[in-house]
C-alpha positions as CSV (number, residue, x, y, z in Angstrom):
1,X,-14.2,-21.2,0.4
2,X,-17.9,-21.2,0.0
3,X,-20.3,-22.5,-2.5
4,X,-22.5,-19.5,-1.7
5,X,-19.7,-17.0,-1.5
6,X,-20.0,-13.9,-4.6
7,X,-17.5,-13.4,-7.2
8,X,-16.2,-10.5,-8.7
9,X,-15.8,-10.5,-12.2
10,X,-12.1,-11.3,-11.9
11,X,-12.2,-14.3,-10.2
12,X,-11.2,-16.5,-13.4
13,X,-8.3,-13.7,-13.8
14,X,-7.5,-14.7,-10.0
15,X,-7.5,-18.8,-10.2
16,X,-5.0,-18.6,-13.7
17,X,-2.6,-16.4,-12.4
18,X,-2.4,-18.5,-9.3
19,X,-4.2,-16.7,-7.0
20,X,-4.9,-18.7,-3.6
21,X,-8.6,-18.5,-3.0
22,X,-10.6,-17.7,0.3
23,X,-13.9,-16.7,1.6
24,X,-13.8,-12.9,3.1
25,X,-17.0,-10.9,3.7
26,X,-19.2,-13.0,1.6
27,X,-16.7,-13.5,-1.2
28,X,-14.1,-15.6,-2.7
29,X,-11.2,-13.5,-3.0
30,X,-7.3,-13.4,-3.6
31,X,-5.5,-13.7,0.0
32,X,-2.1,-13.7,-1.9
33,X,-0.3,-14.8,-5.1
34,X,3.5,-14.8,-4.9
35,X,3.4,-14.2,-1.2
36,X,2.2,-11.8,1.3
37,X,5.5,-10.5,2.1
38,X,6.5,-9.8,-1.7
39,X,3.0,-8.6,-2.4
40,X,3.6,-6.0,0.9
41,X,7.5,-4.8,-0.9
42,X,6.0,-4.6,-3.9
43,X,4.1,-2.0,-3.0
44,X,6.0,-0.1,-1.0
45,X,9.1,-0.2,-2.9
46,X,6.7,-0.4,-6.9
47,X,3.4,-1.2,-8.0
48,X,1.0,-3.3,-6.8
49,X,-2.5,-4.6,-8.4
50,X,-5.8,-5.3,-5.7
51,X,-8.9,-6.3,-6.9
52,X,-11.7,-4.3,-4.5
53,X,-14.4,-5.3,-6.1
54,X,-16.5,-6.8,-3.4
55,X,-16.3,-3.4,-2.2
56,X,-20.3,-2.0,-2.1
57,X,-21.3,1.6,-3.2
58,X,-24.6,3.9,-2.9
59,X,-25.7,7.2,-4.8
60,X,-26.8,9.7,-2.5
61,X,-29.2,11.8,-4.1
62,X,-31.7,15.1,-4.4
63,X,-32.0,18.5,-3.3
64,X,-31.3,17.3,0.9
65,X,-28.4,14.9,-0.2
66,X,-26.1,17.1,1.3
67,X,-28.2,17.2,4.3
68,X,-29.0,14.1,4.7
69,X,-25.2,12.7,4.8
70,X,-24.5,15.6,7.7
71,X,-26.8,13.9,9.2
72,X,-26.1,10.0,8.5
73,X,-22.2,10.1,9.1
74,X,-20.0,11.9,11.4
75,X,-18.0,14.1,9.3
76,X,-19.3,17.6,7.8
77,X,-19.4,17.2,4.0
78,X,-20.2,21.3,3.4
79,X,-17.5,22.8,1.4
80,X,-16.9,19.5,-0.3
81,X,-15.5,20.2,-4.3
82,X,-16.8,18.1,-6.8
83,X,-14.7,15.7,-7.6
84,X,-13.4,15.6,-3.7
85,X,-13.7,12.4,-1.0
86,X,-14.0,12.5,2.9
87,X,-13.9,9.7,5.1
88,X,-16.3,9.4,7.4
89,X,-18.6,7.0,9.8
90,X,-21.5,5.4,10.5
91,X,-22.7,5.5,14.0
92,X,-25.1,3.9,15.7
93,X,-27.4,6.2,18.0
94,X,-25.2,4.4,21.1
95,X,-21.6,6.3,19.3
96,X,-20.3,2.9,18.1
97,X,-20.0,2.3,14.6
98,X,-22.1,0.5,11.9
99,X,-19.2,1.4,9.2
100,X,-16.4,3.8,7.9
101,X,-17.2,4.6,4.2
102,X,-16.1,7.5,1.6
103,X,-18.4,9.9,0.3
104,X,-17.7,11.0,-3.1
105,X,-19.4,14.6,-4.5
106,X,-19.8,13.9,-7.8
107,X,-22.2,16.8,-8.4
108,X,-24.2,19.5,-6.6
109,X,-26.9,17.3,-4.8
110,X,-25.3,13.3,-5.8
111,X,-22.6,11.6,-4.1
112,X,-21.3,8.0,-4.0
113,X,-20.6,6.7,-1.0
114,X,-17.8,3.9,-0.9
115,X,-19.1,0.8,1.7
116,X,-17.1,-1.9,3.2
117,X,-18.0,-5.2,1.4
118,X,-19.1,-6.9,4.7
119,X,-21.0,-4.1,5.9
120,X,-23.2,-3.6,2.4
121,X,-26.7,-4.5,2.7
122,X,-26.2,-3.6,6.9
123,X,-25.8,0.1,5.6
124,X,-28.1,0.5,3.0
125,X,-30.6,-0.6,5.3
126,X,-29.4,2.1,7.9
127,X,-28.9,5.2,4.9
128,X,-32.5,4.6,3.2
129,X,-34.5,4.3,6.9
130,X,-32.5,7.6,7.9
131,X,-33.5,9.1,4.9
132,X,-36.9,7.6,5.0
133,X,-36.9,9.7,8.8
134,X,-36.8,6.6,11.3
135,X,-34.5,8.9,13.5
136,X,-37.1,11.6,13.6
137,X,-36.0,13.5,10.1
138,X,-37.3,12.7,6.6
139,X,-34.9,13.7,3.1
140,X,-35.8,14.4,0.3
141,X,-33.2,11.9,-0.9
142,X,-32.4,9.0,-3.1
143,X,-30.4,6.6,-2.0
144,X,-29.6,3.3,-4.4
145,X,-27.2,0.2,-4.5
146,X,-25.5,0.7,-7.3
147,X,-22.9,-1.9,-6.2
148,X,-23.1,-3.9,-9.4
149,X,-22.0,-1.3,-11.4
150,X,-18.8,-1.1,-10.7
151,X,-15.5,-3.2,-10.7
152,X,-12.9,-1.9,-8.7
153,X,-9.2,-2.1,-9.0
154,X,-6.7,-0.6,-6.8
155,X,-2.9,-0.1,-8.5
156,X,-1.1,1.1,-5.2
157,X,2.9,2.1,-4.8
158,X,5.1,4.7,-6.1
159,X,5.2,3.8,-9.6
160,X,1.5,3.6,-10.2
161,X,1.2,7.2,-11.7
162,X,3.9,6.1,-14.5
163,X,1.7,3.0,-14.8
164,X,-1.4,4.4,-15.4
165,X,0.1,6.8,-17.7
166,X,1.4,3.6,-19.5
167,X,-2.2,1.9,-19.6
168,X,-4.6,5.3,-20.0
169,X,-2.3,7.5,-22.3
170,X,-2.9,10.0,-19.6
171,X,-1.1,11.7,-16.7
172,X,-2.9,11.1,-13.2
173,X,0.2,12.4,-11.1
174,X,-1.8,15.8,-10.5
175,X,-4.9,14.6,-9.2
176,X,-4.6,15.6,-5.4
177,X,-5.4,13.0,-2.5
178,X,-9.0,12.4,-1.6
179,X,-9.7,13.7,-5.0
180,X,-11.2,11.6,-8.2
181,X,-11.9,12.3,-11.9
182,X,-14.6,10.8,-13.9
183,X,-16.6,10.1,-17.5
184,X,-19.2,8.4,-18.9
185,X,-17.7,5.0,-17.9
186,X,-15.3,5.0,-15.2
187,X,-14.2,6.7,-12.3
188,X,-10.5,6.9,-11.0
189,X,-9.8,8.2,-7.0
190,X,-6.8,8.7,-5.0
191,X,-8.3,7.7,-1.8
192,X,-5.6,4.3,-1.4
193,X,-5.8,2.6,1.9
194,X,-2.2,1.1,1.8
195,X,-0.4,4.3,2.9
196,X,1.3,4.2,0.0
197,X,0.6,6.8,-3.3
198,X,-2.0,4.7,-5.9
199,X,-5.4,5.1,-7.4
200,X,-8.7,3.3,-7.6
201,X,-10.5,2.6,-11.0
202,X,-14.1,2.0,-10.9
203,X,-15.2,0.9,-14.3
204,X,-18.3,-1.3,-15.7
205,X,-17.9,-4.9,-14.7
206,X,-17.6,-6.0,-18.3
207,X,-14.3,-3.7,-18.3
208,X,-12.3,-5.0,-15.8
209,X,-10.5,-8.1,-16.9
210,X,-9.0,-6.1,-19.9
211,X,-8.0,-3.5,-17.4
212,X,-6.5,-5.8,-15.1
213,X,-4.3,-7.6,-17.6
214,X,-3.0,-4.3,-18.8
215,X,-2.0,-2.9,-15.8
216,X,-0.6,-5.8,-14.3
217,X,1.3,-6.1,-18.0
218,X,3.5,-3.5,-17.1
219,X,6.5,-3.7,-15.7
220,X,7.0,-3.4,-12.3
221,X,3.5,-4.6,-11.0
222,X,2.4,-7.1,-8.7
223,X,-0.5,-9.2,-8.1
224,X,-1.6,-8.6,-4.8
225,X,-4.3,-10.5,-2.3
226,X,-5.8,-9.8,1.1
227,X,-3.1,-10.3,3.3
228,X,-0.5,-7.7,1.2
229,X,-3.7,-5.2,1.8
230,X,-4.3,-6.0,5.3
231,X,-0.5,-5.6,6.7
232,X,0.2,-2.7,4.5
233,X,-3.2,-1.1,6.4
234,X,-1.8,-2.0,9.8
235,X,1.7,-1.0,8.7
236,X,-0.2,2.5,8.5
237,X,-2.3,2.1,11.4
238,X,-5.2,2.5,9.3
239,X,-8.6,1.0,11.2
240,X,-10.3,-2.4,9.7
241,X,-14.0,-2.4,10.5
242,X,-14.5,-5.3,13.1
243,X,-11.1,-4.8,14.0
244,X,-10.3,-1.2,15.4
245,X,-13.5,-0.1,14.5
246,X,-16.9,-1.7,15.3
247,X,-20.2,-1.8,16.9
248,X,-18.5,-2.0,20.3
249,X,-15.8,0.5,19.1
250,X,-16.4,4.6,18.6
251,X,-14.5,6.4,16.4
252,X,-13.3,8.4,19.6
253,X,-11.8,5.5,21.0
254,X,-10.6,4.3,17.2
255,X,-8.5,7.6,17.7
256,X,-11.2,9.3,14.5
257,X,-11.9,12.5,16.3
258,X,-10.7,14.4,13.1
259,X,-13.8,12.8,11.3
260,X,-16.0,13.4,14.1
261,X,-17.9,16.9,13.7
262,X,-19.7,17.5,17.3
263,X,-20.7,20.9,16.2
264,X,-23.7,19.4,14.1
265,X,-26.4,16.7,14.7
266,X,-25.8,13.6,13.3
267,X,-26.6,9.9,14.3
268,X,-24.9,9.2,17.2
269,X,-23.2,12.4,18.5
270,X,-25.1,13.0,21.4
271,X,-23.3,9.8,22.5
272,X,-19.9,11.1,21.7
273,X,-20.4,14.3,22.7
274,X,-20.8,12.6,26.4
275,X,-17.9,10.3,25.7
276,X,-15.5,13.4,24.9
277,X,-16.8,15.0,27.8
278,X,-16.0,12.3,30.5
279,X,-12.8,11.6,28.7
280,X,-12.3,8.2,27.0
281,X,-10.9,5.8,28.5
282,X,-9.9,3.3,26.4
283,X,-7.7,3.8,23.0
284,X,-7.2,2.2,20.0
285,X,-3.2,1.7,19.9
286,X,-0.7,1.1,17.4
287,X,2.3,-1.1,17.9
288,X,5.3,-3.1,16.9
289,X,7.3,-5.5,18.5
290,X,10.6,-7.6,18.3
291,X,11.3,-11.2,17.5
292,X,9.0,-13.0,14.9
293,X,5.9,-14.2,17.0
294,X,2.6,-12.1,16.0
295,X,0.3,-10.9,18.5
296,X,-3.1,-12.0,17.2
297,X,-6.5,-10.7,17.2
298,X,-8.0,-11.5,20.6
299,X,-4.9,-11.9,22.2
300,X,-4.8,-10.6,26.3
301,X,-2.9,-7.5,27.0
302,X,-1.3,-6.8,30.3
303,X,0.4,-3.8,32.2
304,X,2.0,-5.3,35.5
305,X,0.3,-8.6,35.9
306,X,-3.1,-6.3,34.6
307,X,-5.1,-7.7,32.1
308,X,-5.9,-3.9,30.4
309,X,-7.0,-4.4,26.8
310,X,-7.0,-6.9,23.7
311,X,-5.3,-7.2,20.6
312,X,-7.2,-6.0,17.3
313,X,-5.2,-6.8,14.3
314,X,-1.9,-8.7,14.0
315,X,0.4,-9.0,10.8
316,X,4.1,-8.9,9.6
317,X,6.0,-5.8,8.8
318,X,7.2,-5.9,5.3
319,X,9.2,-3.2,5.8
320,X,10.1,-3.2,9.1
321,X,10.8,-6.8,9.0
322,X,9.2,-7.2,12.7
323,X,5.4,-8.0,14.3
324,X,2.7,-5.2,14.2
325,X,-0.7,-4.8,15.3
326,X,-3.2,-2.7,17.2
327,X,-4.8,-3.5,20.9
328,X,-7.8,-2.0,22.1
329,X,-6.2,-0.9,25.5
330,X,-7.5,1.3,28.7
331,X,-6.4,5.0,28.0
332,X,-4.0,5.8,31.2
333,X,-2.1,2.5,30.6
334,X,-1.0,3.8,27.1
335,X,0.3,6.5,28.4
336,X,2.0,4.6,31.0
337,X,3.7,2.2,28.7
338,X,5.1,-1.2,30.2
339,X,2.5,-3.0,27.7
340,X,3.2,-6.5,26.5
341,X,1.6,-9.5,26.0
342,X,1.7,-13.4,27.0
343,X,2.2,-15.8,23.9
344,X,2.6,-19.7,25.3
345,X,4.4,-18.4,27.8
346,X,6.2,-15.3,26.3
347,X,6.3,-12.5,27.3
348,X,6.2,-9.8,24.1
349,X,6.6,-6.2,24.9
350,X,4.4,-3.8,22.8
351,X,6.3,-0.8,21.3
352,X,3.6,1.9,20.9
353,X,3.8,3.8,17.6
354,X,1.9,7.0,16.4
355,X,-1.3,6.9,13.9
356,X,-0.9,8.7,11.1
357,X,-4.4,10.2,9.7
């Protein structure tokens, strides 16, 4: 943990509830409390509480904001609702990516756009010299960090709607996925990225230590750190940016077509469109095996002797009770099958498993 790391605003909330302290993206953060294996159940099987507060965001606005993110990400955000969220991605001119994020139409002509907390100051740099016109196109756009606005919490599992109703006096269980509601001071999403049903609470910093002890009050709700939220991801082969998604990663080979829109000009999709074209021919894969060694990021894999890929992300299955991970592997040996790795001298087969969007 570093001196020079950030905190959120619940970090004194963290260290007297026992939270084990690290340094991730910049900040000290939770990586567990009662365990990452409890954490993972408890969300699956109840409630559990994440701060995400080191997570950045960016308002997107004026009369070409809708323009201007066509052209900055790789989704198409016409037809967006207000109060409706789409994934989408950063690319570089080259196809790989700078970032996933979450645009957020608040309003005809504003957005917010959800950042990873690594990636922060790396993409407002890119969004305010694409709407500046570096590529070629100028905006008439605003686009500002308003990443100290906000707190974040993230009450994920199936019993977060009766929670919130506990805490808020409200019932949340008919706001639809990828959609959000909003007031003067807060903001709460259903955009989870624990494949299990929860919500996201963005409120003032000032707010969020109350908030936090009165959701995690209730009964059935668990602290959880880092490595809860990193193998319930995996678990639902969700992609980690510098993991299964990166500079040297498309979103093509992250297996992101569905958020890639090649019908319109955007930052990198002349790159894509040539990579769809040829075929590509490597794959981000999903997998699980037996016994209780993890395949670890970095480790080789092999078809047949074949070195054919690397390992992405490793983690435990809390609820399949086994390894998981992904691999960055060529495309035809997928397909093929007969992956496995080499662990001190074991040999670990690699069960492929479907993504789920």
């Amino acid at each position: 943990m570093s001196d020079l790391s950030k905190n959120t605003p619940l970090i004194d909330f963290h260290r007297s509830r026992g939270g084990r302290i690290v340094e991730f993206a910049g900040w000290n953060m939770p990586v567990q409390y009662a365990g990452i294996i409890e954490e993972h159940k408890a969300v699956r099987n109840s409630a559990g509480l994440f701060d995400a507060s080191h997570m950045g965001e960016a308002f997107v606005s004026g009369s070409d904001a809708l323009e201007f993110l066509n052209y900055a990400l790789s989704n198409d955000f016409s037809g967006l609702e207000n109060g409706a969220a789409r994934y989408g991605v950063l690319c570089n001119p080259d196809g790989g990516a700078a970032d996933d994020v979450i645009v957020y139409k608040m309003i005809d002509g504003t957005y917010m756009v959800v950042l990873n907390a690594s990636n922060t100051a790396k993409d407002m740099r890119l969004l305010k010299e694409r709407a500046a016109g570096l590529g070629g196109r100028a905006f008439n756009v605003e686009v500002e960090d308003i990443s100290d606005s906000f707190a974040l919490l993230a009450l994920q599992g199936p019993r977060s709607p009766e929670v919130m109703k506990a805490v808020f006096n409200a019932d949340f269980s008919g706001l639809k996925r990828f959609h959000f509601t909003s007031d003067a001071r807060m903001i709460i999403s259903r955009t989870g990225y624990t494949g299990s049903d929860g919500y996201e609470i963005f409120c003032p910093p000032e707010d969020a230590v109350a908030l936090a002890e009165k959701l995690s009050a209730c009964e059935g709700v668990s602290l959880c750190g880092l490595g809860a939220r990193d193998s319930l991801r995996v678990e639902a082969c969700y992609p980690l940016y510098g993991h299964e998604l990166s500079d040297s990663i498309t979103p093509l080979e992250a297996g992101l077509g569905w958020a890639v829109k090649l019908g319109k000009d955007f930052v990198g999709r002349d790159a894509l469109a040539r990579q769809a074209a040829d075929g590509v021919k490597r794959k981000v894969a999903w997998f699980k095996t037996e016994g209780r060694r993890i395949p670890r990021d970095g480790v080789d894999v092999f078809s047949n002797g074949e070195k054919v890929g690397k390992v992405l992300s490793g983690a435990w299955s809390g609820t399949w009770e086994c390894p998981i991970g992904s691999a960055l592997v060529e495309a035809q040996k997928i397909s093929e099958g007969g992956l496995y790795v080499d662990i001190r001298g074991s040999k670990i087969n690699l069960e492929i498993r479907e993504k789920t969007k």
